[in-house]
C-alpha positions, 0 to 999 in steps of 0.5 A: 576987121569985121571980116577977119573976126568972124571966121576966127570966132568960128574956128574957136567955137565949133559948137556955135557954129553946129547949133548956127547950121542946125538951127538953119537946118531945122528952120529950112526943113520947118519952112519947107514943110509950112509951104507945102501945107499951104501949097496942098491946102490951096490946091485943095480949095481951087479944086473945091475940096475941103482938106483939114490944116492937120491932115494937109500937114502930115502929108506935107511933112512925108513929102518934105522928108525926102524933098528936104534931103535934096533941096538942103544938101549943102546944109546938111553937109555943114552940119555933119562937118560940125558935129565931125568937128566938135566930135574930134575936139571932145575925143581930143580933150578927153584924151587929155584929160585922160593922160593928165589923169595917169600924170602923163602931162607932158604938154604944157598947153 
């Protein structure tokens, strides 16, 4: 029953499940950049140089630019199905709204 509930959940509320995807997104990308700020700073400190957290960081964060659109290729793909989704159900409910405006209301639903 935990199974089925879920999945319909989702279908129901496609704009949960884009800030779900989103969030995962923005948190792997985040997490990626975080890794390769102390990655460059422990490298630095083996070599014996001194590299402060903030430069470090802006250099991880152009190389997790271009890293992050290869390693999360398949978040991305979800995220860009949900807003695909939500898109389409906000053009299908203002066309609606639109026809039930000029007293087109024709179905009941």
């Amino acid at each position: 029953m935990s199974d089925a509930t879920p999945s319909r959940d989702a279908e129901a509320r496609p704009g949960r499940r884009l800030a779900l995807n989103l969030g995962l997104y923005t948190l792997a990308r985040l997490a990626l950049v975080v890794l390769i700020t102390a990655l460059i700073v422990g490298v630095a400190r083996l070599v014996g140089v001194q590299i402060p957290v903030v430069v470090a960081a802006l250099f991880a964060i152009i190389v997790a630019l271009p890293l992050s659109l290869t390693l999360f290729k398949s978040l991305r793909a979800k995220v860009n199905e949900d807003i695909a989704t939500v898109d389409e159900k906000r053009r299908q409910d203002k066309a609606r709204l639109r026809a039930r405006l000029r007293g087109e209301d024709g179905d009941p639903s």
